[in-house]
N, C-alpha and C positions, 0 to 999 in steps of 0.2 A: 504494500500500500504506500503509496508515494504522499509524504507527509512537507510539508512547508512553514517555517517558523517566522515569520517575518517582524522585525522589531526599527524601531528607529523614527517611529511618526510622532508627530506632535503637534503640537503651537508655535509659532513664531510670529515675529513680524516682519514686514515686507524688508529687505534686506538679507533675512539672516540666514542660516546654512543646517544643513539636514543630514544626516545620514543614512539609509536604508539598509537593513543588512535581512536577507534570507537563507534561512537553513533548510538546506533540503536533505529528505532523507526517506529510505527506500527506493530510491532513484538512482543511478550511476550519472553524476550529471557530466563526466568525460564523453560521452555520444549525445549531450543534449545543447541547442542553441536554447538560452536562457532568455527573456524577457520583463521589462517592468510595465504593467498598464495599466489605468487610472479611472477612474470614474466621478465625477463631478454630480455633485444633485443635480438631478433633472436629464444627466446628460447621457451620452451614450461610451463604452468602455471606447479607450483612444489611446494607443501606444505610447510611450515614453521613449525607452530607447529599448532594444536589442543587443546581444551580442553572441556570434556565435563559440560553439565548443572550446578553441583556442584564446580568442580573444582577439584575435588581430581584424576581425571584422564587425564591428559595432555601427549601428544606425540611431539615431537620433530626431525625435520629432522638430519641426522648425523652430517652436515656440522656446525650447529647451537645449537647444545648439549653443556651445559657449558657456551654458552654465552648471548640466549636470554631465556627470562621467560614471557611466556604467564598467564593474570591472568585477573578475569573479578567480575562487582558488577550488579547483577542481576537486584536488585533495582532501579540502575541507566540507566541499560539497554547499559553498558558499558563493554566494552572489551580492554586492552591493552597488548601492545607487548612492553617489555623491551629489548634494542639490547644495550648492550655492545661487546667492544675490532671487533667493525665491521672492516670488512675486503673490500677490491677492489671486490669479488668476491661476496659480498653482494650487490649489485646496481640490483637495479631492480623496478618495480613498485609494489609495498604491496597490496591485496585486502583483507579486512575484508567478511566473510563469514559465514553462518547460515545454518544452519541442521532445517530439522523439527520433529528431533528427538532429547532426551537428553542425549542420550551415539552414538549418530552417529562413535563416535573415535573408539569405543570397541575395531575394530581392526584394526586401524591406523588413520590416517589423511590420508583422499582422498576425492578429488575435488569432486569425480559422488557424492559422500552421502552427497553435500550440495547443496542447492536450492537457496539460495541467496549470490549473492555477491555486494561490494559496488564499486564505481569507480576507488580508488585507491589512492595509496600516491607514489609520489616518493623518493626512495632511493638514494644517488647517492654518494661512499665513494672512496676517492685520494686517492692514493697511495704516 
């Protein structure tokens, strides 16, 4: 049973910096392109970034480019999302996310090419 731990959400205000961290486990996440996606009230789930199996290929939504950096330790079966200079328009809930493929991203970050996701973290940034 493929299980997800995801911690690192919180409060902030517009400015400050975030860290995300997911634990995966029951998974071998060395064959899996990893994922972070979000959900905002009212709105519909929307990519954050991607990265696949190694790391050397990572996608980025526009909104998020420059400020957050997706990076993960296989061994640890770890994945983390860096959010600096977050914004109001960042709040939302984070879902850590698994492919059962290890370049799932090739051609972007999308929800349908991931099979697991985990409960989620909340974001929530003042303005």
């Amino acid at each position: 049973q493929v299980q997800f731990e995801e911690s690192g959400g919180g409060s902030v205000q517009a400015g400050g910096s975030l860290k995300l961290t997911c634990q995966v486990s029951g998974l071998n996440i060395d064959n899996s392109a990893m994922g972070w996606f979000r959900r905002a009230p009212g709105q519909e789930l929307e990519p954050v970034s991607c990265i696949n199996w190694s790391g050397r290929i990572t996608n980025y939504e526009d909104s998020v480019t420059g400020r957050f950096t997706s990076s993960r330790d296989n061994a640890k079966g770890t994945l983390w999302l860096q959010m600096n200079n977050l914004k109001p328009e960042d709040t939302a809930n984070y879902y850590c996310a698994a492919a059962l493929y290890p370049d799932a991203n090739l051609n972007g970050c999308k929800a349908l090419d991931f099979s697991y996701f985990g409960q989620g973290t909340q974001v929530t940034v003042s303005s």
